[in-house]
N, C-alpha and C positions, 0 to 999 in steps of 0.2 A: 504494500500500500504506500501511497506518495504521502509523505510527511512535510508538512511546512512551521518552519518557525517565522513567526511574525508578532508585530506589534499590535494591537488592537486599533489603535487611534494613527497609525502611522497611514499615509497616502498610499506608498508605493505598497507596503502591505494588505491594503487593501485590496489593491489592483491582484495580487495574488489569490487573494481568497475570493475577489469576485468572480475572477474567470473559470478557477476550479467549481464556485456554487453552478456559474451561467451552463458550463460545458457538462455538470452531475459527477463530478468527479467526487468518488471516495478519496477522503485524506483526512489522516491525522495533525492535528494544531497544537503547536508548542508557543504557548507566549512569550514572548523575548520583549522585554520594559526595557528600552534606552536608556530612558530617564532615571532608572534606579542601576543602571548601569550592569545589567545581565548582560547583554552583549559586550563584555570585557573581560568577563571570565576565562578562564586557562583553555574550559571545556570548549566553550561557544566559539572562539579563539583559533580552535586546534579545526571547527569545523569551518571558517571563514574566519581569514585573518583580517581582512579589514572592519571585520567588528558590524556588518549591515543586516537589517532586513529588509525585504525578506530571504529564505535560504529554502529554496525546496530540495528535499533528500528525494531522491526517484526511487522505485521498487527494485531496484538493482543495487543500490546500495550513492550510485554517481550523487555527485550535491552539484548544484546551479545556485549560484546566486543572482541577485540584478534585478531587480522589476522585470524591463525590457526583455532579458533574454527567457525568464521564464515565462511570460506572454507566450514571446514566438515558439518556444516549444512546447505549450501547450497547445497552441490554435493551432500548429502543422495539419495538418489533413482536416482542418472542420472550418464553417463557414466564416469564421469569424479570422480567418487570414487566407483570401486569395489566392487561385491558381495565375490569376492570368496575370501576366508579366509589369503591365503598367499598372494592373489593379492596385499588384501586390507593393508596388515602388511609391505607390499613394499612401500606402499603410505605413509604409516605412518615412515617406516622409513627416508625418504628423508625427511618427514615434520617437521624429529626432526634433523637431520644433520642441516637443513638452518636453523634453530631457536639455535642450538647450534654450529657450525662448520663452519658458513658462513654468517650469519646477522649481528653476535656482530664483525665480518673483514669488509668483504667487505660490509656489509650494514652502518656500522657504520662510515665507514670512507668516505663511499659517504656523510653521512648528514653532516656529520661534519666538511669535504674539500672543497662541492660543494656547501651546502646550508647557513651553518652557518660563518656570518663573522667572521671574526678572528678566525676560527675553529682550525684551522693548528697547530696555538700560545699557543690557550687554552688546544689542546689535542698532543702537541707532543711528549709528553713521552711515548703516545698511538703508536704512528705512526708505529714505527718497528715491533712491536708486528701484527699490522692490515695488514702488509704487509706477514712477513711471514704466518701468517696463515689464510691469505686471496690466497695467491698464494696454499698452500697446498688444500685449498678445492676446486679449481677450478683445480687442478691436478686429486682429488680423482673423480670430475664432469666429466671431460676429459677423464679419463682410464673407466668411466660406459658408457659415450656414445657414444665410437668408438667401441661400442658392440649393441646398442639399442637405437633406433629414440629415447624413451623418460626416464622419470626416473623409472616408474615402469611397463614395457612392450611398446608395439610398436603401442601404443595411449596414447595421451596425460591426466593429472592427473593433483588433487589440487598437487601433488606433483611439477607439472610442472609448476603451478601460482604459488606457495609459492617461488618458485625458479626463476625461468625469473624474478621478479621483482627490485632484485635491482642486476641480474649478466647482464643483456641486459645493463646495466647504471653504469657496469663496471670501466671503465675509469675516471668516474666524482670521482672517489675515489682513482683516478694512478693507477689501475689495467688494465695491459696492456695484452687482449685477444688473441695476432697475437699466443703465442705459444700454442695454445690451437683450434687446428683447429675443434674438435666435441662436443664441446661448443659450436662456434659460429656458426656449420650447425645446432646445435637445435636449436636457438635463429634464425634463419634464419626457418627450422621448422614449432616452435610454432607460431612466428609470419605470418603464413597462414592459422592460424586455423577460420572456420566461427566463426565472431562474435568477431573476436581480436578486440582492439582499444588500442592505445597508450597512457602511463602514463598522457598524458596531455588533455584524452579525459573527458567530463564532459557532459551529456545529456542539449539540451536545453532544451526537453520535456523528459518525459519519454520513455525510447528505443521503 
């Protein structure tokens, strides 16, 4: 069975457990707290040296770590990553926009506003910077999808999980959604797709 360690409240963790609930993946969830600093452990450590989540263990024993890369090897052969050549390069490029143009803004300044104490104090010479170019990527999101339900055609993609995860939770990072109306109808959207569950979802058993 695939086992995943992840954070409860983390973004990219999410994007993990959302794709295993979306796709009915059986797996096992190991909480890993940042914040109280389990991922610095000797143990956690021995299994990902860079100390991240999330980390999925595969049924053979192999470990992936990355958001992104566990996406793509989840979705290989199912709808939700493209055979066809440019489809597939649509998918990939929104999956490098939020990993460059959108996670280090708006993702960073939700962990670091909403989760981490005294985040504000520690990182606000960040602050302006997370704002201007956190509003510009939800501009550039806003003009692709008053054109098209989703980011890479008119079904949803890993592009689509790598993305709703930390622009649904917007606001916990002062990014105010109201100017942004085809944003928030995909985040309205995606959240009806089978198989959604919300950042704060965790199996009691496996799905």
């Amino acid at each position: 069975m695939l086992k995943l360690y992840s954070m409860k409240l983390s973004a990219n963790s999410y994007k993990a457990r959302l794709i295993l609930s979306l796709l009915g993946h059986q797996f096992q969830l190991e909480e890993v707290d940042l914040l109280s600093g389990d991922n610095r452990t000797p143990a956690y450590l021995a299994l990902n040296p860079a100390g991240q989540v999330p980390l999925l263990v595969l049924s053979d024993g192999r470990i992936l770590p990355e958001s992104g890369a566990i996406l793509h090897y989840l979705a290989e052969g199912t709808a939700l990553l493209p055979d066809e050549r440019f489809a597939r390069a649509e998918v990939l490029r929104w999956m490098f926009f939020e990993q460059h143009s959108h996670d280090p803004f708006i993702g960073q300044a939700r962990f670091w506003l909403h989760l981490v104490r005294g985040g504000r104090e520690l990182k606000q010479n960040l602050l302006e910077e997370w704002e201007d170019r956190g509003y510009e990527a939800l501009r550039v999101m806003n003009s692709h999808l008053a054109a098209h339900a989703f980011f890479a055609g008119e079904a949803p993609s890993v592009a689509d999980i790598a993305l709703y995860a930390n622009t649904h939770l917007a606001d916990e990072g002062g990014f105010d959604l109201a100017p942004f109306p085809a944003v928030r109808g995909w985040i309205e959207r995606f959240g009806r797709q089978p198989g959604f569950v919300p950042i704060d979802w965790a199996p009691e058993t496996a799905p």
